[in-house]
Each structure stands twice: as C-alpha cells, then as structure tokens.
C-alpha positions as CSV (number, residue, x, y, z in Angstrom):
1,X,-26.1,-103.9,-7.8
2,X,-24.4,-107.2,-6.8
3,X,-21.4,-105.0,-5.8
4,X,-23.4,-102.9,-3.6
5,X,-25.4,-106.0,-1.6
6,X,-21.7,-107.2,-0.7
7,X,-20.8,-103.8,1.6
8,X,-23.1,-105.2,4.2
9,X,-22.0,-108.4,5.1
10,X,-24.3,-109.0,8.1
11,X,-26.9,-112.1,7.5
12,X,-29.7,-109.7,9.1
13,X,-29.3,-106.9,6.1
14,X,-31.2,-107.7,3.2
15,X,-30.6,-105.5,-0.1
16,X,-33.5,-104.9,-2.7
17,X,-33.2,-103.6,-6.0
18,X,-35.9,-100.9,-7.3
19,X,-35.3,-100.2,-10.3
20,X,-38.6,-98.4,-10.8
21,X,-38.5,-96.0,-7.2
22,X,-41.6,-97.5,-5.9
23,X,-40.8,-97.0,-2.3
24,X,-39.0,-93.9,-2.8
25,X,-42.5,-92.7,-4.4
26,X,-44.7,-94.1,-1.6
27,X,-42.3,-92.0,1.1
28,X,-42.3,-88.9,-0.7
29,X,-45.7,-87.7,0.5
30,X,-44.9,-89.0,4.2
31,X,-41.1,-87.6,4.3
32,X,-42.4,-84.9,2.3
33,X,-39.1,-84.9,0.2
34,X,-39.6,-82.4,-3.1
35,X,-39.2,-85.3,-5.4
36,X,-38.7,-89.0,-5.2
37,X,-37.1,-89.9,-1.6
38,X,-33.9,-91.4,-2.1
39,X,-30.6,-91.1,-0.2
40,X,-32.8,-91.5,2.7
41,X,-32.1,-93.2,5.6
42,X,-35.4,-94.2,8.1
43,X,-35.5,-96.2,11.4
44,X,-38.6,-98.3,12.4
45,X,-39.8,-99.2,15.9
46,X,-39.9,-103.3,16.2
47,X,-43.2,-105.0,14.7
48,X,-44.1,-102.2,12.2
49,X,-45.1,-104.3,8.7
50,X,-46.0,-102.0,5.2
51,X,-50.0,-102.8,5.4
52,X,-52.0,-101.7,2.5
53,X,-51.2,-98.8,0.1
54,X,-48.8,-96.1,2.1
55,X,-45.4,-97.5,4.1
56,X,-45.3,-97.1,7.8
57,X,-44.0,-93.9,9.1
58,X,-40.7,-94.0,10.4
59,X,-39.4,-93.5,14.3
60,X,-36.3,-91.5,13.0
61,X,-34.9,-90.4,8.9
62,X,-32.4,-88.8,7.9
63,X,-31.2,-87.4,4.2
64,X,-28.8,-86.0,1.6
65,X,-31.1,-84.4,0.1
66,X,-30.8,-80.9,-1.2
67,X,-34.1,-78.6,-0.5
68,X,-34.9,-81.1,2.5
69,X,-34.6,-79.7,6.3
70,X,-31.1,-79.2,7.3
71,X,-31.4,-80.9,10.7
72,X,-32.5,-83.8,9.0
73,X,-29.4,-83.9,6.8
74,X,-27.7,-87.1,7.4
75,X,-25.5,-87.3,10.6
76,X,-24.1,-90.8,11.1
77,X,-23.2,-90.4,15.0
78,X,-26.5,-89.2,15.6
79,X,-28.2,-91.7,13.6
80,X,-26.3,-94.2,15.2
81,X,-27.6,-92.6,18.7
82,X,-30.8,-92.9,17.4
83,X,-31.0,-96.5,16.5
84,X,-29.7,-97.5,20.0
85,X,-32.4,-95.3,21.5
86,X,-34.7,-97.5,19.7
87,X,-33.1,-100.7,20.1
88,X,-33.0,-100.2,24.1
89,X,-36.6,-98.9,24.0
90,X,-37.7,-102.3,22.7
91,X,-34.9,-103.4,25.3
92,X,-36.9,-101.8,28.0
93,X,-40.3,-103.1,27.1
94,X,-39.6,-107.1,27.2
C-alpha cells in the first residue's frame, strides 16, 4: 500500500486505503458496474463534495472492467483530453 502512494509523487494526489470497498460499493449503483466498481477511473467538475449517503456523480469515468461498456474501457489519451476539457471549463468560468 505504501508502495503504491509513492507512484504519484505530486503533493496534490492524496492516496486512501479501502480495505473494505466502501466507495467502490457506493459507485456501483451510479456507474452501474456488475459488481463492486474498481479499476475505475472518474473526473469531477471543481467544488463537487460526497454529501450525505450516495458519492457525487462524475463529469467523465472510465474502466477495465470486463462486462462494462466498451467505450468506456479506459483510454489514457482520451482521459487525459477529458480532464483538460474540465480543467479549462473551470478555466473559462473565473
């Protein structure tokens, strides 16, 4: 686990442990993954805070998953697209 919080060295990244899958069992129902969503990959619009019982939906996920959509399937370019889309839509509104 230690091992793993060292591969991102960037003081922004924080790494959680959860041993028990609580958040991949509170996204299941909202990714609609077939069991407990892990291997997941989700971007979040700026400001949105896990309130109450179910997470926040995300702006963009991506998997690798098996029995999941295949145009989700992950895709690092285009999840890399995506997060600058978001990141210069928060850009564009200060």
């Amino acid at each position: 686990m230690e091992k793993a919080a060292q591969l991102v060295s960037d003081s922004r990244a924080l790494h959680f442990w959860d041993e028990g899958q609580r958040v991949g069992k509170a996204f299941q129902p909202i990714l609609k993954t077939p069991r407990v969503a892990w291997d997941v990959w989700m971007l979040f619009d700026r400001g949105v805070r896990w309130e109450g019982e179910a997470p926040p939906q995300p702006a963009w996920w991506e998997h690798q998953l098996y029995d999941m959509p295949p145009e989700r399937m992950l895709d690092p370019g285009r999840f890399a697209r995506k997060a600058l889309e978001l990141r210069k839509a928060v850009a564009a509104d200060s």
